[in-house]
Every structure is written in structure tokens, then in C-alpha cells.
C-alpha positions as CSV (number, residue, x, y, z in Angstrom):
1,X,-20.6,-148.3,168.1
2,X,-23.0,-145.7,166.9
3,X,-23.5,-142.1,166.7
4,X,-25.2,-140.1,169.7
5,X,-26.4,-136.4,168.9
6,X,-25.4,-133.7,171.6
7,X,-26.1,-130.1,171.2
8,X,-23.0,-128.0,170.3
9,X,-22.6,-126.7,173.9
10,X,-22.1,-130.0,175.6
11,X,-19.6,-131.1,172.6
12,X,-17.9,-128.4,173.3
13,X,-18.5,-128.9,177.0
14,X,-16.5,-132.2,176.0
15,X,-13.7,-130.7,174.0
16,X,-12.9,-129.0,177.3
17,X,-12.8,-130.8,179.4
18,X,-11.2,-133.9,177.1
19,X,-8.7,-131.0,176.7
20,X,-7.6,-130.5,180.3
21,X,-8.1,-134.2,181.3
22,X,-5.7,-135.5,178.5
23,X,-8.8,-137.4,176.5
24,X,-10.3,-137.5,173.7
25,X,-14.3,-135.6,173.0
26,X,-15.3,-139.7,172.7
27,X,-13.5,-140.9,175.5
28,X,-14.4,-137.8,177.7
29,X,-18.2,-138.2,176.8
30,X,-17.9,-142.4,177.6
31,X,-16.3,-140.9,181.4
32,X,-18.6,-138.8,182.2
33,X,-21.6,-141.4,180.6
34,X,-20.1,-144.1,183.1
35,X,-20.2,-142.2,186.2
36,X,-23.6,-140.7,185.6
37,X,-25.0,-144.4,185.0
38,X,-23.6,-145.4,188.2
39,X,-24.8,-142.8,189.8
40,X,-28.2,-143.2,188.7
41,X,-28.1,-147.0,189.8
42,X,-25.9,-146.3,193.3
43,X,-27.3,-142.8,194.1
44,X,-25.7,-143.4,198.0
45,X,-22.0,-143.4,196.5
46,X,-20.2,-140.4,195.6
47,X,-17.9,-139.3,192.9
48,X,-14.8,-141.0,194.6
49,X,-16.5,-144.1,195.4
50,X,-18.0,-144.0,192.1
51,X,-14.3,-143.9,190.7
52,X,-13.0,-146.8,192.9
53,X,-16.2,-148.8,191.4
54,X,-14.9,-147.9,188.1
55,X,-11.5,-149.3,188.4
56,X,-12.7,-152.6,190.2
57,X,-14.7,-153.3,186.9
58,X,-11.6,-152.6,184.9
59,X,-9.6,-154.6,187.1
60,X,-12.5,-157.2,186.2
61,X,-12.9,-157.2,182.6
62,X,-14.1,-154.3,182.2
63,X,-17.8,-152.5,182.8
64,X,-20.7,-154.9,181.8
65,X,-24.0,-153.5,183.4
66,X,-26.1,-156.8,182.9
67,X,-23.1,-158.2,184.8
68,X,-23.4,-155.5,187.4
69,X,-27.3,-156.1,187.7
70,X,-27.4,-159.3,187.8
71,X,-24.4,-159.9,190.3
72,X,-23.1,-163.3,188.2
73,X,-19.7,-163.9,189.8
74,X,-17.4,-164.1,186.3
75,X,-18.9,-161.6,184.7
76,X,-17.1,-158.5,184.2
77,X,-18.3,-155.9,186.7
78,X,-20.3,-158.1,188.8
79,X,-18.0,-156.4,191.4
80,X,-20.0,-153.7,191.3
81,X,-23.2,-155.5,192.8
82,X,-21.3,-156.5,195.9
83,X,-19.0,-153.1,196.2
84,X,-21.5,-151.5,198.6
């Protein structure tokens, strides 16, 4: 755990949106941080695909990117190497 520093817009940018999606500012800002890294490292899926990804990995174990790089059946999210 540790502390990130976001400028007041963006937390409440967060609060929002935490607001309307029934989550928490941490949780919301841990949503939106999952789907942008996947997006960076799949930029050919979009947001629904990107979802479906997402609860693979949970169905998995949970999100682990060196699992999801490295494609090491086992590891949780390693689903995500092959989902494509």
C-alpha cells in the first residue's frame, strides 16, 4: 500500500464517479488504474473486452501483471496473455 498524489480535480473526479458507481474514491481510482494499464499493454481491446479481461483475472486469482507478461500458466492473470 502507499500513498499516490492526485491533483484535487481528479480526486474529486474520483469522488464522483465512486459516488455514482457505488465505490469508494480508492477503489474507484484502483478501477480506473486497471483498465488504463490494460489498455496501455492491449491497445487493440476495448473497454468491454477490457472488462471481460478483468473478471477472467478475478476468476483466476486475481490481477498479477508479471503473471500477465510472462504468460506462466498458475499464475493469477496469466489469462490475460492468452485472452486475445
Amino acid at each position: 500500500m502507499g500513498i499516490v498524489k492526485i491533483s484535487d480535480l481528479m480526486h474529486e473526479n474520483l469522488r464522483v464517479a465512486g459516488n455514482a458507481l457505488s465505490r469508494s474514491i480508492n477503489a474507484q481510482a484502483e478501477h480506473w488504474m486497471r483498465v488504463g494499464m490494460l489498455a496501455e499493454m492491449h491497445p487493440e481491446l476495448n473497454h468491454r473486452d477490457i472488462c471481460q479481461l478483468l473478471i477472467r483475472a478475478e476468476l483466476a486469482g486475481g490481477l498479477d501483471l508479471a503473471g500477465a507478461l510472462s504468460g506462466q500458466p498458475g499464475k493469477p492473470g496469466a489469462a490475460l496473455a492468452d485472452a486475445h
